[in-house]
N, C-alpha and C positions, 0 to 999 in steps of 0.2 A: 504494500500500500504506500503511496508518496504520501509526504509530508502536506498538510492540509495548503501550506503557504505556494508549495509547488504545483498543487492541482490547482490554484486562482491565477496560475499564469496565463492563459487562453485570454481569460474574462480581462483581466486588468491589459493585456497587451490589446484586445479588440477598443476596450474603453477610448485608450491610447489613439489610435487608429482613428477611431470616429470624431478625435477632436482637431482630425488634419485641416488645415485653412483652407479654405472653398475656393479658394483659389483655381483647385483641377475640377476637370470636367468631368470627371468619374465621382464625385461625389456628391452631389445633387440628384443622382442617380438610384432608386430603390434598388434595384439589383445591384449592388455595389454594397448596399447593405446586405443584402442577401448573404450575398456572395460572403463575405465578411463571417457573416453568422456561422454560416455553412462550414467554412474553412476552419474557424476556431472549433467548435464543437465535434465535427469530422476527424479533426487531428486529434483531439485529445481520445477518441475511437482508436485511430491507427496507434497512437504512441502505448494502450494498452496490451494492442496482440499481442499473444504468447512469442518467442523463438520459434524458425522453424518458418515463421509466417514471411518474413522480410519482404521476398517480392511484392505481397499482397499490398503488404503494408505501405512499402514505398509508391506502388503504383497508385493506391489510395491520395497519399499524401502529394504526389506528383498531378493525378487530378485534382482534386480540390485546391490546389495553388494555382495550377494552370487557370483553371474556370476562375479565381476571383484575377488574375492577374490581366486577362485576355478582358474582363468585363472593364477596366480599370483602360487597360489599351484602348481597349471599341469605343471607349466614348470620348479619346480625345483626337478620333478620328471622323470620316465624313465620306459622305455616297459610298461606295463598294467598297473600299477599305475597312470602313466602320460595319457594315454588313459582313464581310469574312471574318473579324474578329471575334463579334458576337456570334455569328453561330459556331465558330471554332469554341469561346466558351460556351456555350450550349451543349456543344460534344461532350465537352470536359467534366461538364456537371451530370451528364447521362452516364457518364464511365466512373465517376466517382462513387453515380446512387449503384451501380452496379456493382464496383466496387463490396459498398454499406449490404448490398442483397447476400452477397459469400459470405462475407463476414457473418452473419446471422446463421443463412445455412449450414453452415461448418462448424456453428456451437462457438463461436467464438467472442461473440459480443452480445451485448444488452438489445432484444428487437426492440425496447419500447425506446433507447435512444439513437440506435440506428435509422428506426423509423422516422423518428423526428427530424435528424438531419437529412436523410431521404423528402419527406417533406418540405424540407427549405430548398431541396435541389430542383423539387418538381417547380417548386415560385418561379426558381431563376430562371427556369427554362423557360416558363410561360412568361416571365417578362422581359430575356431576352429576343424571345419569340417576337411581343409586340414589337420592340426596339428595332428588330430586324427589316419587320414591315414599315417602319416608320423610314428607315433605310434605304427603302427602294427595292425589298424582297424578303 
């Protein structure tokens, strides 16, 4: 079991994160939060699996960074640029929930917090979905 102070790292470093100056374009952005949610809660998922699991795990964690980091990209982009980005993080966040679906399968994590961040993955998708069409596709 980690230390109480060390499981509040996700939480206090997202806090962090949300009080970036609006400066970027990515942050005006609901999926941006999303994305954010997803990633923190998502990891602290991957960072519990057993040994044994690593690729799972990295692949997990290599999703769910991809998908907030591409959402982060797509929006300080425009016409088809901004359109590949988002739906590349769109991919991200479908390989991630897929990811979150083994994980379960395999005995290896909590479904009702899996689920949960599967649930923030399905948002991002439908609201990079919209962004996309907003996009020109």
């Amino acid at each position: 079991m980690r230390p109480k102070s060390e499981s509040s790292k996700p939480a206090a470093a997202a806090a962090a994160a949300a009080e970036t100056v609006a400066v970027f374009a990515h942050t005006s952005l609901d999926a941006h939060r999303i994305a954010l949610e997803a990633l923190t809660r998502g990891d602290a998922i991957a960072r519990r699996l057993p040994r044994g699991y690593g690729p799972l795990r990295d692949q997990l964690s290599r999703a769910l960074q991809s998908a907030y980091l591409q959402t982060g990209e797509g929006a300080a982009k425009s016409g088809a640029e901004r359109r590949v980005r988002l739906s590349s993080a769109r991919a991200e966040a479908g390989e991630a929930a897929a990811a979150l679906e083994a994980v379960v399968a395999l005995g290896l994590g909590s479904r009702g917090e899996a689920h949960a961040v599967i649930v923030l993955l399905s948002r991002l998708c439908a609201t990079l979905t919209g962004l996309c069409k907003k996009a020109g596709g």
